[in-house]
C-alpha positions in Angstrom: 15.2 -4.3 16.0 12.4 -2.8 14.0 11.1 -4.2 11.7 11.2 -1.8 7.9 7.9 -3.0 6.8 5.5 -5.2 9.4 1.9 -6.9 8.2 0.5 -7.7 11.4 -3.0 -10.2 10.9 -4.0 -7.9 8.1 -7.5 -8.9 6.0 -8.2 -7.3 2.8 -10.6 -7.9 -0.1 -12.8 -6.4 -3.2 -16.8 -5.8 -2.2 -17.4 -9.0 -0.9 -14.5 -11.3 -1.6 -12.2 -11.7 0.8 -8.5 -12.0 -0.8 -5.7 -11.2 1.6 -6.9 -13.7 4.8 -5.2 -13.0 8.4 -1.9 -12.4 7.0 1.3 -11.5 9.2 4.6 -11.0 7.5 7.9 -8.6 8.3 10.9 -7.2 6.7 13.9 -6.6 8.5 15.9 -2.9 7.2 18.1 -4.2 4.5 16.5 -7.4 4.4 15.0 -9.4 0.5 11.7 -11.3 1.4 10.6 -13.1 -1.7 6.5 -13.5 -1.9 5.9 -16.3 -4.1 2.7 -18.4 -5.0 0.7 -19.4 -8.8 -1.5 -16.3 -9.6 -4.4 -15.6 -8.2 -3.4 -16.4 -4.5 -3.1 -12.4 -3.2 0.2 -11.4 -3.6 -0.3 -8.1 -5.9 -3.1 -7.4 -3.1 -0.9 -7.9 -0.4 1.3 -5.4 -1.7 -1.6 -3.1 -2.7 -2.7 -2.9 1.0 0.9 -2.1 2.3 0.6 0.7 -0.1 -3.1 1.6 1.1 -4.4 1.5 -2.5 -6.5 -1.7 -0.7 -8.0 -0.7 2.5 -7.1 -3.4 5.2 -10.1 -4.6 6.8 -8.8 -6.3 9.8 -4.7 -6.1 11.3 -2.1 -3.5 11.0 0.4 -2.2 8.5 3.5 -0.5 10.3 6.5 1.1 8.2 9.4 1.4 10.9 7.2 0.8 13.5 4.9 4.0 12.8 0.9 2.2 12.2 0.3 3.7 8.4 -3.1 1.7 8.2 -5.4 4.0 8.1 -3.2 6.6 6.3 -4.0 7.5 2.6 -1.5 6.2 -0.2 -0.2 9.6 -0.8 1.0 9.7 2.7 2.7 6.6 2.7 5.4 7.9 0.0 6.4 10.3 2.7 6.9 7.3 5.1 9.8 6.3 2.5 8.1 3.7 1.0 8.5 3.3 -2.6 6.0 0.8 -4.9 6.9 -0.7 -8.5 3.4 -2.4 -9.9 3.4 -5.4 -12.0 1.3 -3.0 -14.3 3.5 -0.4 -16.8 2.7 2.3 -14.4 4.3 5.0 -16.8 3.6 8.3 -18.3 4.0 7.2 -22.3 4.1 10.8 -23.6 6.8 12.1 -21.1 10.4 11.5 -21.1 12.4 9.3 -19.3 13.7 11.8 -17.3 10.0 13.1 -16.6 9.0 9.9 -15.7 12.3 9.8 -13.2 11.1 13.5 -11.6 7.6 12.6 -11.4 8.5 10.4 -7.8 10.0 12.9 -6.2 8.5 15.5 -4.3 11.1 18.0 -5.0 14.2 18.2 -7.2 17.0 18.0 -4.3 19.4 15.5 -5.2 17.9 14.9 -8.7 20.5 15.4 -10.8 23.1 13.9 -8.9 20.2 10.8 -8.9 20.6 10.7 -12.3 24.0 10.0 -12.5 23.4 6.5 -10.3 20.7 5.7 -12.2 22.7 6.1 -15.7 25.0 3.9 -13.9 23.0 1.4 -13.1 21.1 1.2 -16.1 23.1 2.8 -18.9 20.0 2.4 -21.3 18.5 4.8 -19.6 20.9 7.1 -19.2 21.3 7.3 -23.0 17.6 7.9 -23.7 16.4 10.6 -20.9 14.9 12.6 -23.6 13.3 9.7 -25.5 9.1 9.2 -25.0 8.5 6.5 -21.9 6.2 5.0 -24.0 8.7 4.2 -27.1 11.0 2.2 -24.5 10.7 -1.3 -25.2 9.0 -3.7 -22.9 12.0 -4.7 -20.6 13.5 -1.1 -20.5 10.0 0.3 -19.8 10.0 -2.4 -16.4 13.7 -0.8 -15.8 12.1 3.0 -15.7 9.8 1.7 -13.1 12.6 -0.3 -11.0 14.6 2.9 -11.3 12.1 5.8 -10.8 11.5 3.7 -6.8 15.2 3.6 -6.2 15.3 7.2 -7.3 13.0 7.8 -4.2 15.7 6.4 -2.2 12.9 4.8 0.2 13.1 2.5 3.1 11.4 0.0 1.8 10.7 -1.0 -2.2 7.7 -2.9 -3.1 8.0 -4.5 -6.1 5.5 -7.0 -8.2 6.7 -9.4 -10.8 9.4 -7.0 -12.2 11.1 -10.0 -13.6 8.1 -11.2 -15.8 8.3 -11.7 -19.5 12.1 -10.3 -19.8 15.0 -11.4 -21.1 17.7 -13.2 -19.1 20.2 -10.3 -19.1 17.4 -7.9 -18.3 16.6 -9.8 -15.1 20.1 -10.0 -14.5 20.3 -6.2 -14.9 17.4 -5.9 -12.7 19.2 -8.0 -9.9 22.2 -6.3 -9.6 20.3 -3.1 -9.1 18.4 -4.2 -6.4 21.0 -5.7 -4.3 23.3 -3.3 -5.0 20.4 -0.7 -3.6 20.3 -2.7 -0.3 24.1 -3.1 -0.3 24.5 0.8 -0.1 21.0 2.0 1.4 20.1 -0.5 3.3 16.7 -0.5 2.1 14.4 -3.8 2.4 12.6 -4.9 -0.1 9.5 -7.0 -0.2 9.6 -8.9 -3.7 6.2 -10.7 -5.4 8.0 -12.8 -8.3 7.7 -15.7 -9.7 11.3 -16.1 -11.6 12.9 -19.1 -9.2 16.5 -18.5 -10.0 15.8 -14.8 -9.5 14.6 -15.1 -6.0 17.2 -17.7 -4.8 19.4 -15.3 -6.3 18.5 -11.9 -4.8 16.8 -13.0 -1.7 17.0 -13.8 2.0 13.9 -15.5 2.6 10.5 -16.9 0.7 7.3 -16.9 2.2 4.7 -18.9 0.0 1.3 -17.4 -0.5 -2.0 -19.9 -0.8 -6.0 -18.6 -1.0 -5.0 -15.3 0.3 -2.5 -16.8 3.3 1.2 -17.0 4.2 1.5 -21.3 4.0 5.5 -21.7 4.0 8.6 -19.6 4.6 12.1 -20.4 4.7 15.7 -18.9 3.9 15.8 -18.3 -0.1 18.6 -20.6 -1.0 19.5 -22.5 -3.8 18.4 -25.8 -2.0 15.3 -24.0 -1.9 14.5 -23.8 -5.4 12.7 -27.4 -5.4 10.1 -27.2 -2.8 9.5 -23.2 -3.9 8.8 -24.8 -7.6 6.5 -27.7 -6.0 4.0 -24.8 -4.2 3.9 -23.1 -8.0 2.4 -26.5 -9.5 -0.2 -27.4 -7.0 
């Protein structure tokens, strides 16, 4: 089978510094891979290079077995790969429903979009007309969850879209997701740092160190302790 989303030995970095060292990592279709490690240890980067906002300097990045490497990251959209940043990548001035449009490349489908992701996140559907930027923090993360699975993509990158929310935020978060692989099939390649999240939500875990791939395993609840002993040391 091929594989949704395949890292094969790739190198990235800033200038000089070398962040993102020899890694290799693949995503089955429909399959929740879990990239966990303390901060600092190239996860966002990892992420940022699938995406080609970080050139890779060594390896290969295929997305259903096509080699996207050296493509731009306006291409890779059109490859059906969708990104949510750790970062409130929003436009605070438009609507919610704005911000929704604004990651599609045309308005087939759009309404009837809409009415999933109302489902899925009632909030939002109450408050399509309501400034991005007056959301609060957690429904702010939900706009950026939900503008990717608006795209409908193959595969969803996602960074730390747990972080700093509430518990039934998260949870809110979690059904989305797996209910977006239930009924797409679309993989998902997860940087997160939330334990019971990932145990939750995932398949697998791979553990990054210094920029490498140290540890990987099925994402199960017996899983939970040796995932938390990587985090402290």
């Amino acid at each position: 089978m091929t594989a949704a989303l395949e890292l094969d030995g790739v190198t990235s970095g800033y200038g000089s510094t070398i962040v993102v060292r020899d890694v290799s990592l693949s995503v089955a279709p429909g399959e929740i891979v879990a990239l966990v490690g303390k901060n600092g240890m190239g996860k966002s980067s990892l992420l940022k290079t699938a995406m080609g906002f970080l050139a890779a300097r060594t390896g290969a990045v295929r997305v259903a077995g096509v080699d996207v490497t050296r493509l731009p990251p306006h291409a890779r959209p059109g490859m059906a790969l969708s990104y949510a940043p750790q970062e409130k990548a929003i436009f605070q001035d438009l609507s919610v429903r704005d911000n929704l449009r604004l990651g599609l490349s045309n308005d087939a489908g759009f309404e009837s979009g809409l009415e999933r992701i109302a489902e899925w996140f009632p909030v939002l559907g109450k408050r399509l007309r309501q400034k991005a930027g007056t959301l609060s923090g957690g429904e702010q993360k939900m706009l950026i969850v939900a503008r990717g699975i608006l795209m409908e993509p193959r595969i969803f990158l996602l960074d730390e879209v747990a972080e700093g929310l509430q518990p039934s935020v998260v949870d809110r978060l979690g059904e989305a997701l797996a209910r977006m692989r239930r009924e797409s099939g679309t993989a998902l390649l997860v940087v997160e740092q939330h334990i019971p999240f990932i145990v939750e939500l995932a398949d697998r875990f791979a553990v990054m160190k210094a920029g490498e791939i140290v540890e990987s395993g099925p994402a199960v609840p017996a899983s939970a302790e040796l995932i938390e002993g990587h985090m402290r040391i």
